[in-house]
Residue, then its C-alpha position, 0 to 999 in steps of 0.5 A: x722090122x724096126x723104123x724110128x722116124x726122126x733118126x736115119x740110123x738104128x740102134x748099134x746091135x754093139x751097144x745091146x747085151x742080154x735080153x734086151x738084143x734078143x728083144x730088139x732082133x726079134x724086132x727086127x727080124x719081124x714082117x710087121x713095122x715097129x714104127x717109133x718116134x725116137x730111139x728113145x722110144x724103141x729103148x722103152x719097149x725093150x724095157x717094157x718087155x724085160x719087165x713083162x718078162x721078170x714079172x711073170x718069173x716073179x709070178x711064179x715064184x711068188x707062190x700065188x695060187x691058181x683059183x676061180x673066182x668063187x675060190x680066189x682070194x686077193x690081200x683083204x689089207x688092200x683089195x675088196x671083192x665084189x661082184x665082178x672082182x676085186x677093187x683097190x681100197x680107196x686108203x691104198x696107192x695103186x703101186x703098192x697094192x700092185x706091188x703086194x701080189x709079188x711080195x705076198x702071193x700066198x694070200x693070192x689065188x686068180x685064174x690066168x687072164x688075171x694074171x696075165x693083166x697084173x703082170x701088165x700092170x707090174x711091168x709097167x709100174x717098173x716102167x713109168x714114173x710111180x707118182x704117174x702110175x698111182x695117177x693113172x690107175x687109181x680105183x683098180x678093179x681086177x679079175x679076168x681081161x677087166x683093166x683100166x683103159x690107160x693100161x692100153x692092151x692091144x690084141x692083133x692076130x698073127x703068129x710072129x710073138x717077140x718076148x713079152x708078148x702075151x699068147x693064148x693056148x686054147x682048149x676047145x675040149x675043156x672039162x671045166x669053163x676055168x680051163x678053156x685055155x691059157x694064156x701065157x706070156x712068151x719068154x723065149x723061143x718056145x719058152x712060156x709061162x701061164x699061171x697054173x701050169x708055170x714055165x713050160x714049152x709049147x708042146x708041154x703047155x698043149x699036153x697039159x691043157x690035154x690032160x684038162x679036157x671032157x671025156x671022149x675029147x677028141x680036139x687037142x688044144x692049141x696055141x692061137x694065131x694072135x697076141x696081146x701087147x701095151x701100146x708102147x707110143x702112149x706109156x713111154x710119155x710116163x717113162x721114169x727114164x730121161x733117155 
């Protein structure tokens, strides 16, 4: 359910199109209360969750590969490995480096908690002001669920998921540790994508996490009751958008 405090009335469903009244019904038709200061504010998170949403598809066209990190590889022109990732050299700015994944993701391979961190960061890059972005997210270091603090994510349990939300399909029988599960960001009503497997169903993603499990498995994965999301409240303060 939507409420914006300093307003008596909503937002007109007329004046929505696309994505973003899929979004905003989602959000209405929630049990849980997305609560917001301005409607301004509730037009940033339909915003924000768009961008989620065409970051991932950039991910996957983007040609990135999926890698452990003894494989992985990140653009040496503006990350550097190290031992617990990859950091931002100190002669590049944040968005650029951010920017380059999508632009040049053969020279990129990653697991899937990396991937769904640097959709974050893309998403909110083409969300906020840059100069704030570049601000905020300088020294980067990237690999697995590492972010800095600012980008904000918050995982809860529940199985209500609105586009954008980020999922996790769990592996319990795994083969291999860097398959123990997938996390995947929700397109659409049973429409997911998870770095390495791509845009798949529900049921498609679990049987092929299935095929990735130890001999004589006899667990199935399965989709968690839990999501993770950007706290909308504290970026929209760096939204580029005079509403």
């Amino acid at each position: 359910m939507i409420r914006i405090v300093n307003s008596s009335q909503g937002i007109p469903l007329a004046s929505l199109h696309g994505v973003h009244r899929d979004i905003y019904m989602e959000l209405e038709a929630s049990n849980e209360l997305f609560e917001y200061t301005t409607a301004a504010e509730l037009f940033f998170e339909l915003r924000l969750r768009e961008n989620i949403m065409n970051a991932a598809l950039d991910l996957h066209n983007s040609k990135a590969v999926f890698s452990s990190f003894q494989y992985s590889s990140f653009n040496p022109a503006y990350w550097v490995k190290g031992d617990r990732g990859y950091l931002l050299r100190p002669d590049v700015l944040p968005s650029e480096a951010i920017r380059d994944v999508f632009m040049n993701g053969h020279m990129y391979g990653f697991e899937c908690s990396t991937a769904m961190v640097l959709i974050f960061y893309k998403a909110v890059l083409d969300s906020i002001r840059e100069s704030d972005f570049n601000y905020l997210f300088n020294g980067l270091l990237v690999w697995n669920w590492s972010y800095d603090p600012d980008l904000f994510i918050i995982t809860k349990r529940g199985e209500e998921f609105i586009r954008g939300d980020v999922v996790y399909f769990y592996n319990p029988d795994h083969k291999d540790p860097i398959w123990l599960g997938e996390n995947a960001v929700v397109l659409g009503p049973n429409k997911f994508f998870g770095h390495g497997i791509g845009v798949k169903s529900a049921p498609e993603m679990i049987a092929a996490l299935n095929t990735l499990r130890k001999e004589g498995a006899t667990r199935s994965a399965y989709l968690l009751k839990q999501h993770s999301r950007l706290n909308v409240r504290y970026l929209f303060r760096f939204s580029k958008n005079i509403w």
